[in-house]
N, C-alpha and C positions, 0 to 999 in steps of 0.2 A: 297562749290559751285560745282555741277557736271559740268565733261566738257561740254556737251552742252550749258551750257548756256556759259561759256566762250569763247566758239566758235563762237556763237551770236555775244557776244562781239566784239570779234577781228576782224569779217564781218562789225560788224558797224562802225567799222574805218575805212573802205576800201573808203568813201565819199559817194555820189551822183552816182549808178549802173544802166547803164539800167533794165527796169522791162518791155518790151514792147516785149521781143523776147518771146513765149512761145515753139514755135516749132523751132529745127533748121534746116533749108531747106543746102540742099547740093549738089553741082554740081562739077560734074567729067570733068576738063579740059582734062587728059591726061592719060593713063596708060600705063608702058612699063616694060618689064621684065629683070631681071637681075638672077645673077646665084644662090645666096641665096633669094631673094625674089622681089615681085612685087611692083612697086611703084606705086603708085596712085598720082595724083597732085589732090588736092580737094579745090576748095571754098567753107568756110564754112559763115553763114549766126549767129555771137554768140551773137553779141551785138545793131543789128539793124541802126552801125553809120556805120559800116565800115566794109566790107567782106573782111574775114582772110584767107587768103591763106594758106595749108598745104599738109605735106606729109605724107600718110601711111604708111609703108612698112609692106606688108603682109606676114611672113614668109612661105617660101616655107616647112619648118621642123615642121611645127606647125600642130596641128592636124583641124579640123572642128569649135571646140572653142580654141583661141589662149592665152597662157599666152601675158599680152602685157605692153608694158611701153609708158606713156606719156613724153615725153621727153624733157625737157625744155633747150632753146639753151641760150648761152655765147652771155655776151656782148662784153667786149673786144675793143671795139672801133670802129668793125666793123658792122657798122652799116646795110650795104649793103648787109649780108651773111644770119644771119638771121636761118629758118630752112633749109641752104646749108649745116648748120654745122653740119644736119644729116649724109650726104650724103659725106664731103671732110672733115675731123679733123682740124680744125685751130692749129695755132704752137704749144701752150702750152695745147696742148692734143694729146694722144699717136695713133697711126694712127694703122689700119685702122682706119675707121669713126665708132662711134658709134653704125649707123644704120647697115653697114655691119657686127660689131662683134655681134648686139644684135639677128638677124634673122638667122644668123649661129648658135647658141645657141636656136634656136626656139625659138624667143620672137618675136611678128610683135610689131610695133613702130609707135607713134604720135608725129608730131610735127607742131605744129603752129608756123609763123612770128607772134611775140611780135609786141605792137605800135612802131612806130618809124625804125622798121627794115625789113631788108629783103626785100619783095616788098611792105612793108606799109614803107619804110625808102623818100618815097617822102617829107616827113617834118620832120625837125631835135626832137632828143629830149627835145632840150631846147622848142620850140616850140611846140610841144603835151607838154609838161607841163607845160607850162604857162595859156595856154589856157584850159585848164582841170581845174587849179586853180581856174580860174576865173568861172569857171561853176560848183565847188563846190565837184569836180572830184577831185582824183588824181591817178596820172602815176601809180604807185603801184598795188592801187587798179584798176585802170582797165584791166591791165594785167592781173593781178591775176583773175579776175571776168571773160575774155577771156579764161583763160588756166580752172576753173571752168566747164565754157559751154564746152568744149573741152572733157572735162570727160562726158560731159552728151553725147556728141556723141558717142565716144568711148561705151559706158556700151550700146549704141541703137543698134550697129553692130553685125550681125547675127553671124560674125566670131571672135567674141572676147569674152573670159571667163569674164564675170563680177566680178567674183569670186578673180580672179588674176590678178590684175593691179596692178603696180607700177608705181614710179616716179624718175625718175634722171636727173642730169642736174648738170655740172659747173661752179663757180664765179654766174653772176645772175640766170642763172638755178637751181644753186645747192640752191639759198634763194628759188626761186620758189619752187621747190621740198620739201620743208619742211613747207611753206606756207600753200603749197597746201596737204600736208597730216595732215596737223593741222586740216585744215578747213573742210577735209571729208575723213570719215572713209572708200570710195568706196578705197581709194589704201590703197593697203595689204602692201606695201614694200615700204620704203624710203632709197634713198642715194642721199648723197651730197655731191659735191666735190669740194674741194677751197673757202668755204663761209659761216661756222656756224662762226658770228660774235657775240660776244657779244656788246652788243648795248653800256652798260656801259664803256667796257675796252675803246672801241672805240673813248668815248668822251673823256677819263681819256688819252688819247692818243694825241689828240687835233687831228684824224684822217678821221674828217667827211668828209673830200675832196677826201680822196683816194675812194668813192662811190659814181658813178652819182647820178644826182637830183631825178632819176624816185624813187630811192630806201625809199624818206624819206615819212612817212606816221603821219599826223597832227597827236597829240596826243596819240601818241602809246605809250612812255614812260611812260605817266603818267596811264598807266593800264596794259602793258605787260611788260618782261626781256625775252630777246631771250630766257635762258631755259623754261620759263612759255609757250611760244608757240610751243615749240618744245613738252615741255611736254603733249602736248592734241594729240600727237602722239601714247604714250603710252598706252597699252602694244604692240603694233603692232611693227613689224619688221623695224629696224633705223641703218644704215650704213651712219656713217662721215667719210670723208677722209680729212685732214689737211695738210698743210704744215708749220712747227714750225718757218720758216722766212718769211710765208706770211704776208704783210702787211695790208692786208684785215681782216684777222683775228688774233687780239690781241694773241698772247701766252697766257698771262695771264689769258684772257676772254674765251679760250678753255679750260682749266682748271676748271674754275667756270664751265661751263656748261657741262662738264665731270661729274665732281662730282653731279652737281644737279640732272641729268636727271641718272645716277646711282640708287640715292634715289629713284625716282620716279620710276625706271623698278625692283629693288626691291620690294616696296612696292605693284608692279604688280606679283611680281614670277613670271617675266618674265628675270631677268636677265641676258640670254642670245641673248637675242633681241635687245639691245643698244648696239651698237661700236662704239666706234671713234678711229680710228688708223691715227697715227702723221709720218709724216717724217722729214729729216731735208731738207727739199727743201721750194722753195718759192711759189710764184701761177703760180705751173706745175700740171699736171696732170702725175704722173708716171708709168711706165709698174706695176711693185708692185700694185697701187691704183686699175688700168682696172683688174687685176687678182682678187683684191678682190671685188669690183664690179663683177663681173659676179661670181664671187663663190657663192657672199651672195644671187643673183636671183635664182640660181640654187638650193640653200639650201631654202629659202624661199617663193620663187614663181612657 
């Protein structure tokens, strides 16, 4: 079965997706300058329920077409930060802020507020999911299906290389970021940090509580294995960052998905294009991880 169609697949479990947005309409609240680049405050218009506020930040080091990264922000608990975590590192991530080290590096940067956060955090996530259920929806999938249209912004922008997009993001960023290059080939480059879970270890763990409710998607086991989905990444460029006492992610279950997605960037001759490098830390994000994040944009984007 080619991956297209398994990509089909894995879209059809995302639930019940708006189909009513075709154009995304966009309005500039705010721009102001900073020393490595310019920020834009943008509502964006992706899902026709609910206008998702975000930030751009346009690298001042980039040229006319910018390499650029969609940037998918941590949950963490804070619900209220949201895409601030562009802009200020939350504790178990190495600071500067993302956005600052990414645009010193010449990359401009995307980030949307997820349901539930940031300034969509007006209604908890128990409630956006409950009520998504009941409408055939879920949490997952509609995040997912928001950071989707996000990309279609992104590749509309006069100043950004279509060519070279990537994706990063830790703990639910870093599921994001692998989600979202499964599902489309437009990003050249994947890293994830704190979150390749293996679905199995997880249950084999009795560990389903240690991941909020938005994470779980009807029927996914019974036709994906985290490495199956990670696999429709390949041969394209895939940086994991782990940590071997994270509880998030099974020891055991990063192993399995080590070796399997191995086979598959082989079987690409692509073998140098999958890494997952382990520490022995928990879910931290460490100076080590942010160096090889930006070495592997640098090497591949």
């Amino acid at each position: 079965m080619n991956n297209q169609i398994r990509r089909d697949q894995l879209y059809g479990l995302l639930g019940k997706l708006p189909t009513n947005v075709e154009f995304i309409q966009v309005t500039k609240i705010h721009e102001e300058e900073h020393e490595n680049y310019i920020l834009e405050k943008l509502l964006l218009e992706l899902n026709g329920i609910q206008l998702v506020p975000a930030y751009f930040l346009s690298s001042k080091k980039a040229g006319s077409k910018a390499p650029t990264i969609l940037y998918n922000h941590s949950h963490g608990g804070f619900y209220a930060v949201g895409k601030d975590e562009l802009l200020s590192a939350p504790p178990y991530m190495q600071k500067p802020s993302y956005g600052e080290t990414l645009t010193q590096q010449g990359f401009s940067v995307l980030c949307i507020d997820c349901w539930a956060f940031g300034e969509r955090s007006d209604r908890t996530e128990s409630e956006t999911f409950k009520e998504m259920l009941w409408k055939g929806q879920n949490m997952w999938g509609m995040m997912v299906y928001d950071s989707l249209r996000a990309l279609d912004y992104l590749v509309s922008r006069p100043d950004v290389d279509p060519n070279r997009i990537g994706t990063l993001g830790m703990s639910m960023g870093s599921t994001m970021a692998w989600w979202l290059a499964a599902l489309d080939t437009r990003i050249k480059v994947t890293i994830d940090i704190c979150c390749l879970t293996d679905y199995g270890a997880l249950l084999d763990e009795r560990g389903l509580d240690r991941h909020g409710v938005y994470y779980y998607v009807p029927d996914l086991l019974n036709h994906f294995t985290t490495a199956q989905i990670n696999a429709l990444i390949a041969p394209r460029p895939h940086l994991s960052l782990a940590g071997n006492l994270d509880k998030l992610t099974p020891y055991a279950g990063l192993t399995k998905i080590d070796n399997e997605l191995k086979k598959v960037y082989l079987d690409h001759n692509a073998t140098d294009a999958w890494k997952l490098l382990r520490y022995d830390v928990g879910h931290v994000e460490t100076e080590e991880m942010r160096k090889e994040s930006i070495s592997f944009l640098r090497k591949w984007l």
